[in-house]
NUTI-239346 format. One record per residue (C-alpha): residue in one letter; residue number from 1; x, y, z. Coordinates in Angstrom, 3 decimals, decimal comma. Each point is the difference from the previous one (the first is absolute). Example, Ala and Ser with C-alpha at 12.3 -4.5 7.8 and 13.67 -1.06 7.14 Angstrom:
residues 2
ATOM   code   pos       east      north         up
ATOM      a     1     12,300     -4,500      7,800
ATOM      s     2      1,370      3,440     -0,660
//
This chain:
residues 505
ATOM   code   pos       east      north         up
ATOM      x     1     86,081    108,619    117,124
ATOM      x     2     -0,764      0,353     -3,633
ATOM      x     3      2,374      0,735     -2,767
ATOM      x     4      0,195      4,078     -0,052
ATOM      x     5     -0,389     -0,609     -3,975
ATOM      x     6     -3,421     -0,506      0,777
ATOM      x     7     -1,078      3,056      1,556
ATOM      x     8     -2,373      2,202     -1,681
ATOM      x     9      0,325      3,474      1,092
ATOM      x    10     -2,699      2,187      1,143
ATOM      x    11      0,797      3,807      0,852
ATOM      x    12     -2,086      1,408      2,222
ATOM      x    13     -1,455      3,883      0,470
ATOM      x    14      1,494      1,785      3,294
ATOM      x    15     -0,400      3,501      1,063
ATOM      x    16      2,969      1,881     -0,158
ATOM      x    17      0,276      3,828     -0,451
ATOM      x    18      2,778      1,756     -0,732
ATOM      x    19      1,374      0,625      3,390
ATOM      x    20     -1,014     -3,503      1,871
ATOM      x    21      3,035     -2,299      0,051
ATOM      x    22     -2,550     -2,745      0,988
ATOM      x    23     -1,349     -2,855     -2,678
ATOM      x    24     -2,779     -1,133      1,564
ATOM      x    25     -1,673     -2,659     -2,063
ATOM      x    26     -4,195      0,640     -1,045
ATOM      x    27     -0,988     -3,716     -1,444
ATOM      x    28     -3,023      1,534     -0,794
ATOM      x    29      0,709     -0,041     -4,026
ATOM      x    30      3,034     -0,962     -1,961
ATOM      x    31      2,276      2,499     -2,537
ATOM      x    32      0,522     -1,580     -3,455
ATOM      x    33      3,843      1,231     -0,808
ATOM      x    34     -1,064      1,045     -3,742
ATOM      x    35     -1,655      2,834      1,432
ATOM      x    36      2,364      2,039      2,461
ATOM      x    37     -1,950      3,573     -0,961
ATOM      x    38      0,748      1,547      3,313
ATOM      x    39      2,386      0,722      2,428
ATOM      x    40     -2,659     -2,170      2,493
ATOM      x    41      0,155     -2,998     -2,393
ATOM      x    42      4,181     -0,035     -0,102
ATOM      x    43     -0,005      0,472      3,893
ATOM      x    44     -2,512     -3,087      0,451
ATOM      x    45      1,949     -1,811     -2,210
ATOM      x    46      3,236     -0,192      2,219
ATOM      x    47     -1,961     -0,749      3,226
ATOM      x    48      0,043     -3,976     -0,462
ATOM      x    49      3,898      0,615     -0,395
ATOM      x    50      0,444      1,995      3,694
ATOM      x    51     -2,551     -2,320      1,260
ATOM      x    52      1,840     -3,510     -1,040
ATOM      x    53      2,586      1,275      1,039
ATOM      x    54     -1,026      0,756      3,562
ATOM      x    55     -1,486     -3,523      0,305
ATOM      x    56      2,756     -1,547     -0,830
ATOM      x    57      2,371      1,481      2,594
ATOM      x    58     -2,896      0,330      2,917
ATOM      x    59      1,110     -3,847      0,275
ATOM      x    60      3,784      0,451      0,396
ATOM      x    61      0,512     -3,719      0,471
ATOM      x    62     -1,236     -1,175     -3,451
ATOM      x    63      1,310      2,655     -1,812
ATOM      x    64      3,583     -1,244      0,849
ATOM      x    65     -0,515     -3,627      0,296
ATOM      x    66      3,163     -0,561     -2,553
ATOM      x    67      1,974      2,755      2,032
ATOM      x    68      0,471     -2,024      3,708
ATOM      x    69      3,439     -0,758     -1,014
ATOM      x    70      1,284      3,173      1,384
ATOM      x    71      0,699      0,419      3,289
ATOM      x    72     -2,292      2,794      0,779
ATOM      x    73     -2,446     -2,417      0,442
ATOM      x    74     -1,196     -3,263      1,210
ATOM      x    75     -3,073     -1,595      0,770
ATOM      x    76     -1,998     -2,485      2,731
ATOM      x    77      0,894     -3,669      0,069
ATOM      x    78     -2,831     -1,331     -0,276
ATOM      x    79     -4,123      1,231     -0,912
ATOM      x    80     -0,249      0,456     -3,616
ATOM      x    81      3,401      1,810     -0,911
ATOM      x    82      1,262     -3,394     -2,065
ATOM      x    83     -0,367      2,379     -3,268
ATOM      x    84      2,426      2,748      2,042
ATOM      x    85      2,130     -3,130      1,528
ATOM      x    86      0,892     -0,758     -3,317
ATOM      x    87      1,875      3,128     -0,894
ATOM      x    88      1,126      0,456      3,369
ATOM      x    89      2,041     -3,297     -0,240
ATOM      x    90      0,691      0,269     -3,959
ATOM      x    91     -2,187     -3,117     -1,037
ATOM      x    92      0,018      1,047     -3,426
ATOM      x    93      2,435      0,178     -2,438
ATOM      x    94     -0,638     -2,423     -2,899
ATOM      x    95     -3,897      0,462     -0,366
ATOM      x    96     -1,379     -1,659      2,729
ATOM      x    97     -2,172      1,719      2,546
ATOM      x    98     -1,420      1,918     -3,242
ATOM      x    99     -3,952     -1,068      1,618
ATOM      x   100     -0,227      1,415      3,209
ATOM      x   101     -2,495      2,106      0,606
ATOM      x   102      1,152      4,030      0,780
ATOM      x   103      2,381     -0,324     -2,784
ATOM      x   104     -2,284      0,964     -2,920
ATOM      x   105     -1,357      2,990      2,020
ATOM      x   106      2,674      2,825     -0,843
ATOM      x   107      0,268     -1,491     -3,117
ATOM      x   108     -3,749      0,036     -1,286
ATOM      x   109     -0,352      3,477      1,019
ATOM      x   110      3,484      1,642     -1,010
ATOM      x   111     -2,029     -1,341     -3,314
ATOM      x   112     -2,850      1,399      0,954
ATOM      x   113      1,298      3,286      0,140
ATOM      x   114      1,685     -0,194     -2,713
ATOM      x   115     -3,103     -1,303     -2,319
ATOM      x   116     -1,592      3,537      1,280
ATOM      x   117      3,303      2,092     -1,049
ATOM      x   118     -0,208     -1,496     -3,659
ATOM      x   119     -3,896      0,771      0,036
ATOM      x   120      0,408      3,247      0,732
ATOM      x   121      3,467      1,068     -1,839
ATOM      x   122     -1,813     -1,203     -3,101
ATOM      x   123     -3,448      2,064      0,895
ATOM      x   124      1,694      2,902      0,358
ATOM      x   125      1,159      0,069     -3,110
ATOM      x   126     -3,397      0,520     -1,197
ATOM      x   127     -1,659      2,021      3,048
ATOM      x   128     -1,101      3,599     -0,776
ATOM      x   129      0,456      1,124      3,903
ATOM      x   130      2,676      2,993      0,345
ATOM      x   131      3,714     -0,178     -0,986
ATOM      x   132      1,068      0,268      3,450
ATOM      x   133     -2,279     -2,584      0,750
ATOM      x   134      0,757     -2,559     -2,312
ATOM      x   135      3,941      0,377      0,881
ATOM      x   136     -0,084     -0,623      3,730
ATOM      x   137     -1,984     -2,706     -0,506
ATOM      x   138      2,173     -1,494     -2,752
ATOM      x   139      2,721      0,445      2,347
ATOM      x   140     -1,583     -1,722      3,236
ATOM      x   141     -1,094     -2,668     -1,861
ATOM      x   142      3,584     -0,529     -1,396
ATOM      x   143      1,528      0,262      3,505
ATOM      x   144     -1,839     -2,375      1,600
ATOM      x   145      0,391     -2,379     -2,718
ATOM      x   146      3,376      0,303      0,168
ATOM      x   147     -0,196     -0,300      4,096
ATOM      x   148     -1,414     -3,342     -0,473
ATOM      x   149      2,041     -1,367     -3,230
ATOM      x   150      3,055      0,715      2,607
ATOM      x   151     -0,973     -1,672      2,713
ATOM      x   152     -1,646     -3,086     -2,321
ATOM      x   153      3,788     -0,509     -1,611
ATOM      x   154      1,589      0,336      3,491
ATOM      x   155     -2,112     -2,298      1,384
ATOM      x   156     -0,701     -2,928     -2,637
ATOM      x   157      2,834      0,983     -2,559
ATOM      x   158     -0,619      0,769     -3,863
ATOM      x   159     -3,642      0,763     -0,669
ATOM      x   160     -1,886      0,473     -3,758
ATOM      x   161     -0,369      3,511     -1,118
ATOM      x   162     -3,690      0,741     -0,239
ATOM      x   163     -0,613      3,059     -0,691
ATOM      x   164     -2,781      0,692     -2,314
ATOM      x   165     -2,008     -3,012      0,506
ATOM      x   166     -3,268      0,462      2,574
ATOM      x   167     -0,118     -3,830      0,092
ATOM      x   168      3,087     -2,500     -1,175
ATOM      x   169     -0,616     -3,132     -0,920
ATOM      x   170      2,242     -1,896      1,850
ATOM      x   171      2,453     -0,373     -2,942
ATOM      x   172      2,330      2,244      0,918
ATOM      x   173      3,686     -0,570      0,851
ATOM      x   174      2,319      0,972      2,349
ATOM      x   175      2,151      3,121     -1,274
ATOM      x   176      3,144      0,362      1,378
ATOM      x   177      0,980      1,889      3,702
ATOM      x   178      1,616      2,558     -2,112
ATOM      x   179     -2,452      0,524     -2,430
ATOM      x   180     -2,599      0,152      2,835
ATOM      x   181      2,388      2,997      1,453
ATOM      x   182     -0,152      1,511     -2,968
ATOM      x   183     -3,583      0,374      0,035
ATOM      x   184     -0,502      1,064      3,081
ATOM      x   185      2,476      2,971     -0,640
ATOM      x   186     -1,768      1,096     -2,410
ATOM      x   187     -3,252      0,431      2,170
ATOM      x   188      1,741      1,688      2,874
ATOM      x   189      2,389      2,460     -2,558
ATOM      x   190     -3,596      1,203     -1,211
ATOM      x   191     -2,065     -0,107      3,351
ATOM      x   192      3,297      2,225      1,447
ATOM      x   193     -0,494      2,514     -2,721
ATOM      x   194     -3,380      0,533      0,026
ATOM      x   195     -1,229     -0,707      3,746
ATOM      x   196     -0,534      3,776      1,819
ATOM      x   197      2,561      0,542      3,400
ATOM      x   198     -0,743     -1,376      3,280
ATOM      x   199     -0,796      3,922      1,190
ATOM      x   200     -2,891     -0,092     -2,763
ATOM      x   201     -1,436     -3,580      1,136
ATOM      x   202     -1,904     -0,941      3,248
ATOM      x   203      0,847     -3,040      1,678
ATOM      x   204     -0,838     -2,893     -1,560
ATOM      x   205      0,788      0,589     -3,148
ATOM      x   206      2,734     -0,585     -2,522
ATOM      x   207      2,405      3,022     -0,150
ATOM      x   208      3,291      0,216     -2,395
ATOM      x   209      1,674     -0,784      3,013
ATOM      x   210     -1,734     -3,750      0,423
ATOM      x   211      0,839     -0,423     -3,591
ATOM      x   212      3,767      1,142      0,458
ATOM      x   213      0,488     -1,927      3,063
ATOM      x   214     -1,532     -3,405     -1,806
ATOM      x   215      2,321      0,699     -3,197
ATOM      x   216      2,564      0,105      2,909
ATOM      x   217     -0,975     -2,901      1,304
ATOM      x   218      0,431     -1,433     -3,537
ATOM      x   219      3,122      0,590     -0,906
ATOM      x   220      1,376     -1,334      3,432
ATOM      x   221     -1,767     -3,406     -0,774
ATOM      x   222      1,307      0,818     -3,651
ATOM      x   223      3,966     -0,202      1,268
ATOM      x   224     -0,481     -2,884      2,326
ATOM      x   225     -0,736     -3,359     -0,438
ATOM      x   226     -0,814     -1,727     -2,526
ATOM      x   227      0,742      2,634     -2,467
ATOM      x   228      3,044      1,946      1,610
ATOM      x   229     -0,027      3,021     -2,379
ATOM      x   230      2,058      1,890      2,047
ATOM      x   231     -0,784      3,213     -1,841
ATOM      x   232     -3,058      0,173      1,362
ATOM      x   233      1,572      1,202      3,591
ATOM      x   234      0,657      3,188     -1,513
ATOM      x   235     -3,456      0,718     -0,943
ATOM      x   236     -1,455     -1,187      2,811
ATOM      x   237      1,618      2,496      1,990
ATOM      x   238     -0,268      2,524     -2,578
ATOM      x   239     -3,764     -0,354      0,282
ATOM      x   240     -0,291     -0,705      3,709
ATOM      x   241      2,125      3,579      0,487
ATOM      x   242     -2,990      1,740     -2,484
ATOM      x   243     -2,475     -0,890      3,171
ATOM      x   244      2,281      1,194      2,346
ATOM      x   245      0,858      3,269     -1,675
ATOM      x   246     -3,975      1,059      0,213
ATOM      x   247      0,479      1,041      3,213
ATOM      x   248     -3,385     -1,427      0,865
ATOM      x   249      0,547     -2,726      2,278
ATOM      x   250      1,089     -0,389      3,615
ATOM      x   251      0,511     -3,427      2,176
ATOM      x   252     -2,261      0,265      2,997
ATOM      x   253      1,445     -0,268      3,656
ATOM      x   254      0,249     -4,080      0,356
ATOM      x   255     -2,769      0,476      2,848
ATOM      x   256     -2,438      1,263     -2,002
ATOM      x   257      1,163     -2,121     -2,793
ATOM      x   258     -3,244     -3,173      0,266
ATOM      x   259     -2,595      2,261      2,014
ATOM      x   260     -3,076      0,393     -1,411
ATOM      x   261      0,678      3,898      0,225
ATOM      x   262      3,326     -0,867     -2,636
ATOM      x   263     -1,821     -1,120     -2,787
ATOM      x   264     -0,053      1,568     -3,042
ATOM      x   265      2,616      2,479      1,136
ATOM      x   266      3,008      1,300     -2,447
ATOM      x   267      2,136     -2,994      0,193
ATOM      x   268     -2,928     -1,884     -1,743
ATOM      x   269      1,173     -0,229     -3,689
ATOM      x   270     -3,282     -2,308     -0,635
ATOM      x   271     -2,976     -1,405      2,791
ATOM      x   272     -2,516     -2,550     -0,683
ATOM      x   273     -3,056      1,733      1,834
ATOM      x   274     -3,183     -1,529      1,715
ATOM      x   275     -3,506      1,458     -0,546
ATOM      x   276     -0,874      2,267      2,122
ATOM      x   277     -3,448     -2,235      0,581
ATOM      x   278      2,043     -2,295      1,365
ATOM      x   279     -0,915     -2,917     -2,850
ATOM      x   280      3,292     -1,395     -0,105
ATOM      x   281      1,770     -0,902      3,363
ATOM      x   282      3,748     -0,058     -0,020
ATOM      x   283      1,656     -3,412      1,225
ATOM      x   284      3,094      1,123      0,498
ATOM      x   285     -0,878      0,209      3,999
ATOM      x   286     -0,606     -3,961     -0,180
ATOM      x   287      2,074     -1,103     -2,425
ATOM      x   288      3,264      1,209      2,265
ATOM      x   289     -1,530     -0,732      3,283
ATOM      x   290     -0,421     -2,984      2,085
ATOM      x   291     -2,827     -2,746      0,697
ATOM      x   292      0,473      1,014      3,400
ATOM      x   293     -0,850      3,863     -1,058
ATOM      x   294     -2,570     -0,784     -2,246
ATOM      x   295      1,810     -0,050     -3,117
ATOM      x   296      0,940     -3,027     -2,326
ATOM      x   297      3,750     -0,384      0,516
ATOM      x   298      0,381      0,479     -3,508
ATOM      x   299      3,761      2,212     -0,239
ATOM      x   300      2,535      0,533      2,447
ATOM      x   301      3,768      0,594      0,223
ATOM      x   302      2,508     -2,678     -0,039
ATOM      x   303      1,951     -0,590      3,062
ATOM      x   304      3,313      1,135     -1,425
ATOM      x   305     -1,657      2,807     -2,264
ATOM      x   306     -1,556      1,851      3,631
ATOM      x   307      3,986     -1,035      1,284
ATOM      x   308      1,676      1,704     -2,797
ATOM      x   309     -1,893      2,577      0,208
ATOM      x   310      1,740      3,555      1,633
ATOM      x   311     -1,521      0,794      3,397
ATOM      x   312     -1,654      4,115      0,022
ATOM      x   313     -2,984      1,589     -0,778
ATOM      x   314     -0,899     -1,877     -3,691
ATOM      x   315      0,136     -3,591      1,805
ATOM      x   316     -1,969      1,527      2,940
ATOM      x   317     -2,814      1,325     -2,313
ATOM      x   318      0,084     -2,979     -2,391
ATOM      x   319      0,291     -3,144      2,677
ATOM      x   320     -2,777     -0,700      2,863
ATOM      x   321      1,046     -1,879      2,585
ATOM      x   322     -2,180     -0,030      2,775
ATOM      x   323     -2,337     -2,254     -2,236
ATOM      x   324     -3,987      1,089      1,256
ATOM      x   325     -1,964     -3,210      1,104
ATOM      x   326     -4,020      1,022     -0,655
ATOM      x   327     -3,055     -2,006     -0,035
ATOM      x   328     -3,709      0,773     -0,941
ATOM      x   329     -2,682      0,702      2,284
ATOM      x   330     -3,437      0,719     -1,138
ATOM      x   331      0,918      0,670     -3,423
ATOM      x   332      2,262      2,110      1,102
ATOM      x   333      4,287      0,137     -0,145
ATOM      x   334      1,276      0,144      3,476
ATOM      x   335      3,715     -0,266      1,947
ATOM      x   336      0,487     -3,318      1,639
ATOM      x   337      2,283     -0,057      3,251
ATOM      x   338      2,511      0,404     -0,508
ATOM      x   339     -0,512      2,308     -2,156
ATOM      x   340      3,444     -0,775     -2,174
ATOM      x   341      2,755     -2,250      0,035
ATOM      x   342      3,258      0,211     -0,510
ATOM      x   343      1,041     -1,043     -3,972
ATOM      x   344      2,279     -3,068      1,049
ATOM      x   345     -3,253     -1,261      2,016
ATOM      x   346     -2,660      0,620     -2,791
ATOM      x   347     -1,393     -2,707     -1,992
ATOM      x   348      2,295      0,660     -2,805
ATOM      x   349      3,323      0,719      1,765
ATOM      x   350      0,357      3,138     -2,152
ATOM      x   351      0,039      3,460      0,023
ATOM      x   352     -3,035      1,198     -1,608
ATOM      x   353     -0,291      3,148     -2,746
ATOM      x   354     -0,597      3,347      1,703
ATOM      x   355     -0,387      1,713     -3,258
ATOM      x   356     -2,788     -1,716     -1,196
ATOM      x   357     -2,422     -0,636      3,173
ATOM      x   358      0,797      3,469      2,257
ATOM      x   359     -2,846      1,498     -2,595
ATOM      x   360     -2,248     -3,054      0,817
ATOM      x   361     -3,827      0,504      0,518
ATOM      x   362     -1,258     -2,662      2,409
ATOM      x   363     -3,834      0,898     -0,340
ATOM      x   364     -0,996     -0,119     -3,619
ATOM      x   365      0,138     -3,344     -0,447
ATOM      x   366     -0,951     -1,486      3,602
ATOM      x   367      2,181     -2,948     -0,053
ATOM      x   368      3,378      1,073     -1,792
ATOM      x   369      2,459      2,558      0,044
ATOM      x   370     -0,872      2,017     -3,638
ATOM      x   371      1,641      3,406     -1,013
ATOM      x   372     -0,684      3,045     -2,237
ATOM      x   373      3,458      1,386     -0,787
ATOM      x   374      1,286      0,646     -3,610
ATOM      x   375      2,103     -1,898     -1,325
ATOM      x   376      2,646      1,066     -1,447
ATOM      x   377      2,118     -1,881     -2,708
ATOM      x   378      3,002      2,368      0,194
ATOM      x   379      1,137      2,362      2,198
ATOM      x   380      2,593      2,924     -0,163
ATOM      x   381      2,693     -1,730      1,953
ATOM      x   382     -0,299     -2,797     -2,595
ATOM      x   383      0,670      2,810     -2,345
ATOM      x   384      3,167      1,004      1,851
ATOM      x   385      1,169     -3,134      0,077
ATOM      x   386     -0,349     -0,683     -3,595
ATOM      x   387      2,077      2,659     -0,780
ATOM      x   388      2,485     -0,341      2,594
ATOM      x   389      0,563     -4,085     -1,044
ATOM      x   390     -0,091      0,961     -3,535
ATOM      x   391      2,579      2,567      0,277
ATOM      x   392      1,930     -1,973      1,490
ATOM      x   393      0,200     -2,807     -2,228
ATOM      x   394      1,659      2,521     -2,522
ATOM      x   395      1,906      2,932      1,744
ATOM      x   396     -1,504      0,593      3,793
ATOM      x   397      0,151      4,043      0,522
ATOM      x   398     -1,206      2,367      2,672
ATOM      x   399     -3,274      0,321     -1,214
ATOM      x   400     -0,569     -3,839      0,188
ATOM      x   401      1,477     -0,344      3,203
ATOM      x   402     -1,627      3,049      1,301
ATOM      x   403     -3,573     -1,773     -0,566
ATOM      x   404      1,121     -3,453      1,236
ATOM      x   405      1,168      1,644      3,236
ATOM      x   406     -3,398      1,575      0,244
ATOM      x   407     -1,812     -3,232     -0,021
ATOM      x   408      2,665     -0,656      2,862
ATOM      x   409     -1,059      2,874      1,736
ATOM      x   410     -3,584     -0,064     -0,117
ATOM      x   411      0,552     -3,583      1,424
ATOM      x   412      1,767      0,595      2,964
ATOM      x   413     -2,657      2,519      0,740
ATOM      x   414      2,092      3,225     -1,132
ATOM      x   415     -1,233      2,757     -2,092
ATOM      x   416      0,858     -1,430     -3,516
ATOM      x   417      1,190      3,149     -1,365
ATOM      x   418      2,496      1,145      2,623
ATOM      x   419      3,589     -1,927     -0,486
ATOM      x   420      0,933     -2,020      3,095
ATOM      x   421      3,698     -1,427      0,306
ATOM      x   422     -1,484     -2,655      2,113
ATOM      x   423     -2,254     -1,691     -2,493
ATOM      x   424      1,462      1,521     -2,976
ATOM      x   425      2,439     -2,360     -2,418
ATOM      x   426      2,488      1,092     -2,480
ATOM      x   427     -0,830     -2,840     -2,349
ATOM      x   428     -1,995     -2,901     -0,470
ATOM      x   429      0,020     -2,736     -2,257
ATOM      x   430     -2,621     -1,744     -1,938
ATOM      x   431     -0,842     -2,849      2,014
ATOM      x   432     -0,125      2,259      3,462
ATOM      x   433     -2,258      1,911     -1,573
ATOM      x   434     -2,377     -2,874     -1,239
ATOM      x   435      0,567     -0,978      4,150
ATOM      x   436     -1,550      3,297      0,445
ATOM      x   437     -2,879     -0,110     -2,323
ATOM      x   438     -0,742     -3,390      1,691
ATOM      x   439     -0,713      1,559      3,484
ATOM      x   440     -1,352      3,243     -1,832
ATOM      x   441     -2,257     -1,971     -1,813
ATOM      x   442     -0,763     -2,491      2,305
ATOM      x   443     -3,086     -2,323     -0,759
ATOM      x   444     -1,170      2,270     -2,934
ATOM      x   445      0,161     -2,006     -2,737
ATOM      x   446      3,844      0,749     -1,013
ATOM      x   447      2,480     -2,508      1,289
ATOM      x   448     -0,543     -2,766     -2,084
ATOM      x   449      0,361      1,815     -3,245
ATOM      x   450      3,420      1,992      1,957
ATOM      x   451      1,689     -3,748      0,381
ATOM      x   452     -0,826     -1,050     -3,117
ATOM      x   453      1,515      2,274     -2,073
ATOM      x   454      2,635      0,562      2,023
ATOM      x   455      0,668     -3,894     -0,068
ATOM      x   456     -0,134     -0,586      4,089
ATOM      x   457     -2,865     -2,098      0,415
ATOM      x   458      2,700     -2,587      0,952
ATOM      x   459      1,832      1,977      2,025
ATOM      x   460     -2,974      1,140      2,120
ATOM      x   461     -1,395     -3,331     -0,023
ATOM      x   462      2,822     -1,343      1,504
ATOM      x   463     -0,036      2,229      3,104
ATOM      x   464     -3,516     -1,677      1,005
ATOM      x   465     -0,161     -0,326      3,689
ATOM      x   466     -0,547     -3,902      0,141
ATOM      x   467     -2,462      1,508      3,062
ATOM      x   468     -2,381      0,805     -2,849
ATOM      x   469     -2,851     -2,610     -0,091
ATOM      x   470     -0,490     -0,192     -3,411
ATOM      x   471      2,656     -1,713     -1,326
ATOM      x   472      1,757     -0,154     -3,307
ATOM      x   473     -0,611     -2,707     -2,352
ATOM      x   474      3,268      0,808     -2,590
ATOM      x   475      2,645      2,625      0,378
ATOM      x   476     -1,425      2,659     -3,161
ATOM      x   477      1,948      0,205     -2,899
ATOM      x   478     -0,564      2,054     -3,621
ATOM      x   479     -2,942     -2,285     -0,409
ATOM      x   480     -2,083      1,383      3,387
ATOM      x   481      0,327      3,780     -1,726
ATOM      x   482     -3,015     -0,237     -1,630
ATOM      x   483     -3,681     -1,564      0,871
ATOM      x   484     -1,215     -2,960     -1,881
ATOM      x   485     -3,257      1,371     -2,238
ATOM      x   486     -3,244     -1,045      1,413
ATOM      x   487     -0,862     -3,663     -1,206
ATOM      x   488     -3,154      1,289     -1,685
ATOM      x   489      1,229      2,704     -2,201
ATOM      x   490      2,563     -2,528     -1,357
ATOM      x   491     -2,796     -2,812     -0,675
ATOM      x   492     -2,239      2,489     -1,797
ATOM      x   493      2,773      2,347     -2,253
ATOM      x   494      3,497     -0,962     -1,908
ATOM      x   495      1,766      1,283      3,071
ATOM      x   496      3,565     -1,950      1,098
ATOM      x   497      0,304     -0,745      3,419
ATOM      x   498      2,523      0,862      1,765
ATOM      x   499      3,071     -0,369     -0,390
ATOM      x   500     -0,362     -1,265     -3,066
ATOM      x   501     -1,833      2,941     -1,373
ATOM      x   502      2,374      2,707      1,801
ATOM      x   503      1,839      1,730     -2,408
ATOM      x   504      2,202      3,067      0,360
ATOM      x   505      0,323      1,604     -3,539
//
C-alpha cells in the first residue's frame, strides 16, 4: 500500500438532484474544485467522500484489522487472517507487526477522505453556487473529516493536523491526541450548526443529528483514555439529549431490527448506502459467515462474549446458530444436506452473526453470500446509550435512566416506550452500561474503542475462554491501546512510531 501522502485527488462529476440521497459516481469527466459554479458541481464534489467511504466499510474485516482486540470479535485460525491474528492475540505493542498487509487499508483511506474534505472546504470558499448550497456542503465535508480524524486517533493514536494542504509532503509531525480533539471539535461544532434536521434529509445523508451524535461520540472518547477530561461527560450528554429531544427517532422492534425491510428506518442516525445498480456488493454477508456457508470466516463472537451475553429477543436476532452448510451447483448457491448444523458442530465452533447475513443475497454473486443493506454507522439506541452512560458519569437522573431502560426494553422484545418493572432498573452504573452497549452494539465497529477508553481491555482480555483457538501471545497492557502506524507511512514521512511517537498533550 502506498503512503496516503502520495495520493493525488481526482473529484469526479455524479448526478445528484436536489431530492436524490444517492451519489452515484459518472467517471465520464472530472470537476476541477476552483470552479464549484453550481449547486451540480458542489454535489459532485462530495460523491468521492460517500463513495470511499462505502468501500471502505463494504469490507468489514479490513476496516477493523487494529480493532480484533475486543471481544466482539474473532477470527479463523488459519487461511489468510495472520494480519487479523495479530490483533486478536495483541502481537503489537512496541512497533512490530507495523507491515502486515490490511493494516494500511483504513488508514490510507480515512486519508483519503480526508484529502477530499480539505479540497472541497477550501473550494467552497471560492464557489459562486447558492448560499444554502455552499453551507451544507461546508458542513458535510467538515463532518466526515472529523468522522475519520476520530477514528484515525482512536485507532493509531496522535495524528498531524492537515488541514489545508491537498497534498503533504511527508514532513509533517505528529500533533498531540488533544490537539487532534481539538480539531475535530471544531468541525463537528460547525457541521452541527449548519447541517438541516434529519426530518429535512433523506436517508443517506448527513443530518444535524449525524453531526450531534459524532460530537457525542467525541467527547466520550474526549473523557476517557488517554486524555480523561472528565468534563467532557457533561457535554456529551448534553449533546446526545439535543438528538433525543427532536422527537424524530424511534428504535425499531429487535425483529425487524437487520431485515432488509429495517434499513434506513428512524433509528438510522447515518447509513452507508449501495447503488441501486447494484455496482458495489456489500460483504458484510461473507465477511461474518462461514467457509462452510459460503462466506470467508472473517468476524465472529468470542466464546465468552456470545456467554455473557443476556438470553431474549436482541441475542436471538443478533446470533445464528443453526450455521447453513451450502454448496454450488451449476453456478448456482444451493443447501447441502443437511441443510444446517448446529453452531458447536460447525467448522468454526461459533455462533455466527444473525444481524449481518439474515439480509444476505445468495444469487448476485453465484459463489458467495453478498448483501445490499445500508449500513449504518450509528444508530438511535447508540444515541440512548450515550446519553444514558454520560449522565451517569456525572449525576444519573430519570431522564437518563428512562432511555437506558428503553434500550433494555426494546431488547427483551418489549415495546421500548412502555415502562416494565421486569426489565426496568432503578440505576445503572457506568461500566453496566458500557456491558450494554457491548451486546447493543455487537460486531459494529464499537467495542474496541468502548474498552479502551474505559481502560478494560485487560479486564476483558482476561475472561478469554482458553476454548478460543486463537490464542494470546501477551496479556495487553497500555501499550496494545493503540495500533502500530503502517510501516510505509513511517519510512516515507517524519512520523514516530509507536509508542515512541504517542503523545497525549
Amino acid at each position: 500500500m502506498k503512503f496516503i501522502y502520495r495520493i493525488v485527488l481526482l473529484i469526479v462529476v455524479v448526478t445528484l438532484n436536489q431530492s436524490c440521497s444517492d451519489l452515484n459516481e459518472d467517471t465520464t469527466s472530472l470537476l476541477s474544485l476552483d470552479k464549484l459554479a453550481t449547486e451540480g458541481d458542489v454535489n459532485a464534489s462530495l460523491a468521492p467522500m460517500y463513495s470511499e467511504l462505502l468501500n471502505l466499510h463494504t469490507a468489514p474485516h479490513t476496516l477493523r484489522t487494529a480493532t480484533y482486540g475486543a471481544d466482539d470479535i474473532t477470527t479463523w485460525i488459519a487461511g489468510n487472517k495472520a494480519p487479523l491474528r495479530v490483533f486478536d492475540g495483541f502481537d503489537y505493542g512496541s512497533g512490530e507487526n507495523s507491515g502486515i498487509i490490511w493494516l494500511p487499508l483504513a488508514w490510507d483511506s480515512y486519508w483519503k477522505v480526508i484529502y477530499y474534505c480539505n479540497s472541497l472546504v477550501k473550494g467552497l470558499k471560492t464557489s459562486t453556487a447558492p448560499e444554502t448550497v455552499i453551507k451544507n456542503a461546508d458542513a458535510e465535508a467538515r463532518l466526515f473529516r472529523a468522522l475519520c480524524y476520530l477514528n484515525l486517533v482512536r485507532t493509531f493514536g496522535n495524528i498531524p493536523n492537515i488541514y489545508e494542504e491537498d497534498i503533504p509532503t511527508g514532513k509533517e509531525e505528529r500533533a498531540t491526541v488533544l490537539s487532534n480533539y481539538q480539531k475535530i471539535e471544531e468541525d463537528l461544532l460547525i457541521a452541527k450548526a449548519a447541517l438541516p434536521s434529519p426530518a429535512a434529509v433523506l436517508p443517506g445523508r448527513c443530518s444535524s443529528s449525524f453531526a450531534k451524535v459524532v460530537l457525542a461520540d467525541l467527547y466520550m472518547t474526549w473523557g476517557g483514555w488517554p486524555v480523561k477530561d472528565n468534563s467532557k461527560f457533561a457535554l456529551a450528554a448534553q449533546v446526545a439529549k439535543e438528538v433525543i429531544d427532536l422527537n424524530y427517532h424511534t428504535l425499531l422492534p429487535i425483529d425487524q431490527l437487520w431485515l432488509l425491510s429495517g434499513q434506513n428506518s428512524k433509528e438510522a442516525i447515518f447509513s452507508l448506502r449501495y447503488p441501486a445498480d447494484k455496482s458495489i456488493l456489500g460483504g458484510y454477508p461473507a465477511a461474518f459467515s462461514f467457509h462452510e456457508s459460503l462466506g470467508f470466516s472473517d468476524c465472529f463472537p468470542e466464546l465468552q462474549f456470545y456467554n455473557d451475553f443476556p438470553a431474549g429477543a436482541r441475542k436471538d436476532a443478533t446470533f445464528l446458530l443453526n450455521i447453513p452448510q451450502r454448496q454450488v451447483v451449476n453456478g448456482v448457491i444451493a443447501p447441502k444436506n443437511p441443510s444446517t448444523v448446529f453452531w458447536t458442530s460447525s467448522q468454526r465452533k461459533h455462533p455466527m452473526y444473525k444481524k449481518f447475513t439474515i439480509s444476505e443475497d445468495l444469487t448476485l454473486f453465484g459463489t458467495k453470500t453478498v448483501g445490499l443493506r445500508s449500513i449504518e454507522l450509528y444508530r438511535y439506541a447508540e444515541v440512548l446509550l450515550i446519553y444514558a452512560e454520560a449522565q451517569a458519569r456525572v449525576g444519573q437522573n430519570a431522564s437518563s435512566l428512562g432511555a437506558f431502560n428503553q434500550v433494555k426494553r426494546r431488547a427483551a422484545g418489549l415495546p421500548y416506550l412502555t415502562p416494565n418493572n421486569t426489565v426496568d432498573v432503578t440505576s445503572a452504573t457506568p461500566n453496566s452500561i458500557v456491558d450494554e452497549r457491548g451486546w447493543e452494539l455487537a460486531g459494529e465497529y464499537k467495542r474496541w474503542f468502548d474498552l479502551v477508553r474505559t481502560e478494560r481491555v485487560e479486564e476483558i482480555a482476561a475472561k478469554r475462554s482458553v476454548a478460543e483457538p486463537v490464542v494470546l501471545k501477551r496479556q495487553p497492557n497500555k501499550t496494545n491501546y493503540i495500533a502500530p502506524i503502517p510501516a510505509a507511512t513511517i519510512s516515507l514521512s517524519k512520523l514516530v512510531q509507536n509508542p515512541q511517537g504517542f503523545k497525549i498533550q
